[in-house]
TORMI-111225 format. One record per residue (C-alpha): residue in three letters; z, y, x. Coordinates in steps of 0.02 Angstrom, whole numbers, plus 50000, padded with zeros to 5 digits. Example, Ala and Ser with C-alpha at 12.3 -4.5 7.8 and 13.67 -1.06 7.14 Angstrom:
TORMI-111225
ALA503904977550615 SER503574994750684 
***
This chain:
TORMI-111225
UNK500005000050000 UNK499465017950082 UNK500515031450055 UNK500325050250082 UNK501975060750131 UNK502135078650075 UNK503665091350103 UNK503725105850018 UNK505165121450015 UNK505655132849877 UNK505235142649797 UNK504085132949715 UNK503485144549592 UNK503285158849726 UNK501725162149755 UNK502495172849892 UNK503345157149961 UNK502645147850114 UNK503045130550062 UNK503275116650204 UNK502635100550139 UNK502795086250224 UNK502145071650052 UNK502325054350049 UNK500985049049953 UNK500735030349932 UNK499565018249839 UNK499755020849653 UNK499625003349607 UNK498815006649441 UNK498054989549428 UNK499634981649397 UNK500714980949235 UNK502374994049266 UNK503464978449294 UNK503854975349466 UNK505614965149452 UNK505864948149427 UNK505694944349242 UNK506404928149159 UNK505594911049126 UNK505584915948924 UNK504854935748933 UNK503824926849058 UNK502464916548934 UNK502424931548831 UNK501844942748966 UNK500744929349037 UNK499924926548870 UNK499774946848839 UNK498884947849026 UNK497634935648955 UNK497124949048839 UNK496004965148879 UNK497194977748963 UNK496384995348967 UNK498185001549058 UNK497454992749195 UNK495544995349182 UNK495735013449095 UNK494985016748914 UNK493255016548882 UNK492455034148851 UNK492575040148664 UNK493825025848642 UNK494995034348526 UNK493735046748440 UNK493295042348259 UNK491575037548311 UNK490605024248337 UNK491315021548504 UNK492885022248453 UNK494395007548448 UNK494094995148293 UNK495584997648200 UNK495004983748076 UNK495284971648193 UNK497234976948185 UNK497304980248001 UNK496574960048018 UNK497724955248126 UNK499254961848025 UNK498664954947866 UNK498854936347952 UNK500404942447996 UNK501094949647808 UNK501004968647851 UNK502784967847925 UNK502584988447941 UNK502584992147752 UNK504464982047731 UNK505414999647829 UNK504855017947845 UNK504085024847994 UNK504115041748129 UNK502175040448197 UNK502505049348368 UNK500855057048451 UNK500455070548605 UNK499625070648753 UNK501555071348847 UNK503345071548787 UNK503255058248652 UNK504095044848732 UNK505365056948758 UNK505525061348581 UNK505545047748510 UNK506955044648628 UNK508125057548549 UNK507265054548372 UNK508125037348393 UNK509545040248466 UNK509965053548330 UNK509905039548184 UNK510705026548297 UNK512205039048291 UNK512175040048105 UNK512435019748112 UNK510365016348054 UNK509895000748102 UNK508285007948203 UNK506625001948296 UNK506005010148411 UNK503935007348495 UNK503455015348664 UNK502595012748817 UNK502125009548971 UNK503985002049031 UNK504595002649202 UNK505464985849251 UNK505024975649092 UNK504044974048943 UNK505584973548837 UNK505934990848875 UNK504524997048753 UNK505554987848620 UNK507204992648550 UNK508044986248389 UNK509674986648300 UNK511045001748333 UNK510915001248526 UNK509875010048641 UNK509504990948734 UNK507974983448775 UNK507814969448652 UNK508324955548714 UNK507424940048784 UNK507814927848675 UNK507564936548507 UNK505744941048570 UNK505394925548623 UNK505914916948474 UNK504634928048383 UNK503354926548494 UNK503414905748466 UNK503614906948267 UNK501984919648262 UNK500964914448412 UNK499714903448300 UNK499414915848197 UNK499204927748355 UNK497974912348420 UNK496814913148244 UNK496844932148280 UNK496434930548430 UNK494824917348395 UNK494474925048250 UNK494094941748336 UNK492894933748487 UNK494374936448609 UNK494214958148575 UNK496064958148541 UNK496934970048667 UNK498624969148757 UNK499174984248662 UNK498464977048482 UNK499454961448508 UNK501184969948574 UNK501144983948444 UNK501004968548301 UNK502424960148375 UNK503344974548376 UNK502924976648173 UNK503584960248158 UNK505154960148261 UNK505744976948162 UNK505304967448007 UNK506384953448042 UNK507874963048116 UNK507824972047941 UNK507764989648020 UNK507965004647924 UNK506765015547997 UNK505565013748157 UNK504975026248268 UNK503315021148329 UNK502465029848492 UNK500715028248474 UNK499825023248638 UNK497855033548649 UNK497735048348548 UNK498105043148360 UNK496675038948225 UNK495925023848317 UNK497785018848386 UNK498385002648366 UNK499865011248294 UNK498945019148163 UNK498945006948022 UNK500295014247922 UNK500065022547761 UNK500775037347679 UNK502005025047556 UNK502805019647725 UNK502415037347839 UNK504185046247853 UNK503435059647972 UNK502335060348099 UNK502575070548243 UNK501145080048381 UNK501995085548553 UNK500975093248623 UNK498805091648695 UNK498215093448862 UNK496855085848950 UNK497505069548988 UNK496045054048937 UNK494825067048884 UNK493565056748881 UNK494155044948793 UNK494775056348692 UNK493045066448649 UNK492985077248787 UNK493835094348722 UNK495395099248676 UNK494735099048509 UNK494325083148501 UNK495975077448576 UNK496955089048433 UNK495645080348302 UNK496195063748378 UNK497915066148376 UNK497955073748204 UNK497155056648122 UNK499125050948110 UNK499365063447970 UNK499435055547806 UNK499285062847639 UNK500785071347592 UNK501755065847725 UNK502795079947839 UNK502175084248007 UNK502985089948151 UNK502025099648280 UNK503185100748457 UNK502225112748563 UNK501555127748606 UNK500185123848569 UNK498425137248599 UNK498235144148429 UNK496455137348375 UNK497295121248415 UNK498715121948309 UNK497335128948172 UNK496655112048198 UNK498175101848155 UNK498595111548020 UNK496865111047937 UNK497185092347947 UNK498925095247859 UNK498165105347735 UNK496825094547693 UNK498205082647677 UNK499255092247572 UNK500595088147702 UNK501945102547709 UNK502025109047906 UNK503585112048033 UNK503335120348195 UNK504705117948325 UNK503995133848411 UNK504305143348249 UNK505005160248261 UNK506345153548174 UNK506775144448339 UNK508245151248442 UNK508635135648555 UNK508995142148725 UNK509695132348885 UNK511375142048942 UNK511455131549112 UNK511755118049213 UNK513125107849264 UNK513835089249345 UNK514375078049213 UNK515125060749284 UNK514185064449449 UNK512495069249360 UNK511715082149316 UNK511485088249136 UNK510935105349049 UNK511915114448931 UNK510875120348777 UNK511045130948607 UNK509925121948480 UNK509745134648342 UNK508555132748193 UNK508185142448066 UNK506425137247980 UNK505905143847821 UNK503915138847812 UNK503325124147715 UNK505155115047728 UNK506835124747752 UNK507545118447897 UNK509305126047971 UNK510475118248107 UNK511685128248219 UNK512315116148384 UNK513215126548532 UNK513185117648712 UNK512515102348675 UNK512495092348854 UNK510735084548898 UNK510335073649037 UNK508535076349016 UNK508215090849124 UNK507025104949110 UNK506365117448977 UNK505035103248925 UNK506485090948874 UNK507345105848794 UNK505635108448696 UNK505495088648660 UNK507555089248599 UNK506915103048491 UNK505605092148404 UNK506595078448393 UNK507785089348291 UNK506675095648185 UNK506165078648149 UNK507865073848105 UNK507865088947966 UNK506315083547876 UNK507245066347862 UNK508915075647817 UNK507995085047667 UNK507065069247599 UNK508855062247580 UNK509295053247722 UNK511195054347777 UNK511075061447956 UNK512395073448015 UNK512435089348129 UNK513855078148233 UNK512395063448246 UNK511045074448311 UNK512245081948439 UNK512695064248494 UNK511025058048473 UNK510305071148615 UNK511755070348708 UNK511455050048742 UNK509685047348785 UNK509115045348950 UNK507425038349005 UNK507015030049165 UNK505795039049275 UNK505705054449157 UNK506645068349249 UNK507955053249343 UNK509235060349469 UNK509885044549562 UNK511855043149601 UNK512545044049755 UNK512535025549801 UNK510515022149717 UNK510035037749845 UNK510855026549976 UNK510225010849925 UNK508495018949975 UNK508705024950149 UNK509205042650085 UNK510865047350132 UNK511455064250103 UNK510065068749994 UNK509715070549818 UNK508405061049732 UNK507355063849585 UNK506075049249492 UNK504995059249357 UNK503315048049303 UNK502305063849308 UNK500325060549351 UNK499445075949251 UNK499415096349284 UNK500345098649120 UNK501805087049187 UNK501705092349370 UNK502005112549286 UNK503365104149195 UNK504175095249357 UNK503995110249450 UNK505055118849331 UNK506265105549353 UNK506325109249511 UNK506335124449501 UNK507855125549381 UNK508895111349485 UNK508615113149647 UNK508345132049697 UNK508345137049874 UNK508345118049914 UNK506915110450055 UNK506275095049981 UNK505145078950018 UNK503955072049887 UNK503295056249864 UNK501805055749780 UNK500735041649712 UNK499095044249606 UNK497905034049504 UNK495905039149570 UNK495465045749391 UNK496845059649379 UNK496725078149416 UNK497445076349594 UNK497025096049630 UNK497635101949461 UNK499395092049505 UNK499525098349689 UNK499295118149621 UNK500665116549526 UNK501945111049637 UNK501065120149767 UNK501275133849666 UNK502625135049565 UNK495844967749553 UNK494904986149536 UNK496324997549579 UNK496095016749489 UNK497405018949647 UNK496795033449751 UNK496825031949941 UNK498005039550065 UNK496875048550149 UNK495925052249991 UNK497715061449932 UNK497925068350093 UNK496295078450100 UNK496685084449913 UNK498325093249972 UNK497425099450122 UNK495985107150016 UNK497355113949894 UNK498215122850028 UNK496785131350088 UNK496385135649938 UNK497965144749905 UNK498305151650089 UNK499835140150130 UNK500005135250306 UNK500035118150354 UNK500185105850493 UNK499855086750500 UNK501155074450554 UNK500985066050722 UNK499665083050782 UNK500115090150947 UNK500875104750839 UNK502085095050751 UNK502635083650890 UNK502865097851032 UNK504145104550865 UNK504695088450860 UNK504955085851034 UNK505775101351090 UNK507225102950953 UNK507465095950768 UNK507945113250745 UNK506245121950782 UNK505425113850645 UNK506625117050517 UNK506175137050586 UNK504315131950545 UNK503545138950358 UNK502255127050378 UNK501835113350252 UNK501845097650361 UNK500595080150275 UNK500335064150344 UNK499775048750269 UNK500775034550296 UNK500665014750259 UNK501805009950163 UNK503205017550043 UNK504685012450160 UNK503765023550284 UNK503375037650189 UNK505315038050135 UNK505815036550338 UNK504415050550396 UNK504885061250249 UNK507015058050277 UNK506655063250483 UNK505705079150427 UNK506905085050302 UNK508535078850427 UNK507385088850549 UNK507385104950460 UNK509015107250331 UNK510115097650476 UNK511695091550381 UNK511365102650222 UNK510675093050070 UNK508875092850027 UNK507985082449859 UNK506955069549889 UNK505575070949710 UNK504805051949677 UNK503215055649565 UNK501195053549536 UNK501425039149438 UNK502855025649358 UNK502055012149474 UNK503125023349621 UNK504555025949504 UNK504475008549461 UNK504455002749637 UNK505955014449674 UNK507015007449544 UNK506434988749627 UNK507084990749766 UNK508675002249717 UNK508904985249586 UNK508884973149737 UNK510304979649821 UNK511464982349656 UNK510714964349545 
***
């Protein structure tokens, strides 16, 4: 695995700031399923039965994929497939969950929020991180579902999942078949209410075989760029896309900000839908974040979420300092939605209180989605004295959103960041942010390395490469002088345990025994590797 090492200083939204980057950017590892710990003998026939199947996670999505075209995803073939299964989705009401990013996230606190309440809930996301069970919750705890209980299913439905399978000339995908399982399992665990993530925009989703008897709400975060083609090309064919999980009369929440034409074009939807609207960007929204603070040797921010909505459906909740581990003005934004979410429920009649939602936030954490390690994890990687941070981010809208992190944590810190990319994302768009402020889609070291390089130029950052005469006459002469340098120092390295030792000398090297972060991100394959090996010391 090839990795390219990057180290970067704050300010990072200064443009004013010379930034010394030293990456570590290795292999993203995009060909591989997100699971890279050992997985028992049981989970173990389901996943090798699901890898069987047509996996675009690992071969990317076909273009026009999930437009409602010709090209586009079959959803017949589901609709098919959960007919020989009984429609398990119309026995429990459903949150559809859509956006280009924070819906995982989302639906995280959406959950969470009626788990506090004491709702027997079901909750459907993806991609996971160590294994598949992760993208399957059930019951009144935020667990995994366990091993046994899927597997059971899995035996009791997999001839029916075999006809399917036949039936449809082997077209079935990875995604079709998980997302019907997970139908069924909340089905049989007699859930009250499921909050489904949909996977690829919305109308051709797997996901989106619900109808408007068994639609609670569905929810939009937000639209960027991200699949584009598969997507239509345009961010108005991504908001058209995304929209198709509206159903008629059903509420919808739109997360945001969204450009305005956008917004027109998921409310036209609405409209057409006669589905009442709620914006969590609303004037009527007064949330603010207050701070930040160390709760039980973590980090956590402090936030007002104030709402008082009067369009379409009255919605009003007043919550001082409510504690969330989910860092950053995007997870504020996301807590926000999920709130909102939690109203519309609230004023069709279902018992939630203020004391829930509060807990509810308060609770979720997500691995790899804005992760600060404890002290002994850090450790556990060859990091001591440092801060760490594991956020999944891979697209411009996420780095701007990391680099707020950042930003908000970690000011006047000198970091290292380890960055691993799949070929087909916007690998210039991601490095101006934080600069700023098998066929493997894995891009190459070098590849990475002569992105950052370009990007630097572009923006008039100084640089040096590890291991040039430059940096090893600094190195050389005193640890000290290069922790004098402003220069941004990149090197491509082989492997991920060497990108973590070149990037630990060169921050040692210039904040000497005062603490610098350590940012893990590009892709979950690096997070997910992270957490491997931080799992192998502490089984």
């Amino acid at each position: 695995m090839k990795a390219f090492t990057s180290f970067y200083r704050r300010t990072i939204l200064s443009r004013h700031t010379n930034l010394d980057f030293s990456a570590m950017i290795p292999n993203a590892g995009c060909s591989r399923t997100l699971c890279l710990t050992s997985i028992c003998s049981e989970t173990q026939e389901l996943v090798d039965y699901l890898d069987r199947l047509k996996n675009f996670e690992r071969s990317g999505v076909p273009e026009n994929a999930g437009t409602e075209t010709d090209d586009g995803f079959d959803l017949g073939r589901m609709k098919r497939l959960m007919d020989r299964l009984g429609n398990p989705q119309s026995k429990y009401k459903i949150v559809h969950v859509a956006g280009t990013k924070g819906k995982g996230s989302t639906a995280a606190f959406l959950s969470n929020i009626l788990r506090a309440e004491g709702y027997r809930v079901g909750c459907y996301t993806s991609p996971h991180i160590r294994t598949i069970r992760e993208r399957l919750s059930v019951g009144t705890q935020n667990e995994p579902v366990p091993a046994d209980m899927l597997y059971s299913l899995f035996l009791r439905i997999r001839k029916f999942l075999d006809q399917a399978v036949a039936h449809e000339s082997g077209l079935l995908s990875h995604f079709e078949v998980l997302t019907a399982i997970a139908f069924t399992l909340f089905a049989d665990q007699n859930v009250d209410i499921a909050v489904i993530e949909a996977g690829l925009g919305g109308a051709r989703d797997a996901t989106n075989i619900i109808s408007s008897s068994e639609l609670a709400a569905a929810v939009i975060t937000t639209i960027g760029r991200e699949h584009l083609a598969a997507l239509g090309g345009s961010l108005e064919s991504i908001a058209l896309a995304k929209s198709g999980i509206i159903k008629h009369g059903c509420p919808v929440i739109l997360g945001g900000p969204f450009l305005p034409h956008i917004e027109q074009i998921m409310r036209d939807k609405a409209l057409s839908n006669c589905s009442p609207v709620v914006s969590a960007c609303d004037f009527g929204n007064r949330s603010v974040m207050n701070g930040l603070g160390i709760i039980n040797g973590e980090p956590h921010q402090t936030c007002d979420i104030r709402l008082h909505i009067e369009k379409d459906m009255p919605l009003y909740i007043n919550l001082k300092d409510v504690n969330i581990s989910m860092i950053g003005y995007h997870q504020l934004q996301n807590a926000v939605t999920a709130t909102c979410a939690a109203l519309c429920l609230r004023n069709q009649g279902w018992r939630i209180a203020d004391g829930s939602i509060r807990s509810g936030l308060e609770s979720t954490q997500l691995l790899g989605r804005s992760q600060f390690l404890k002290k002994e994890e850090t450790e556990a990687l060859g990091l001591p004295g440092s801060m760490a941070l594991l956020d999944g981010a891979h697209t411009q809208e996420s780095a701007k959103a990391l680099a707020n992190t950042i930003s908000t944590v970690c000011q006047n810190s000198r970091l290292v960041l380890v960055v691993a990319m799949a070929s087909d994302k916007d690998h210039s768009g991601f490095a101006k942010e934080l600069l700023m402020g098998d066929k493997s889609r894995s891009a190459s070291a070098l590849f990475l390395k002569d992105v950052w390089t370009k990007t630097c130029k572009e923006l008039g950052t100084e640089y040096i490469y590890k291991d040039s005469v430059e940096y090893l006459k600094q190195l050389d002469a005193s640890v000290h002088s290069i922790g004098k340098s402003n220069k941004m120092t990149i090197t491509a390295e082989s492997s991920i345990t060497n990108c973590l030792k070149a990037g630990n000398r060169i921050l040692k090297a210039r904040v000497g025994e005062q603490p610098g972060i350590v940012v893990v991100t590009g892709s979950l394959h690096i997070v997910s590797s992270m957490l491997a090996t931080i799992q192998a010391k502490f089984p």
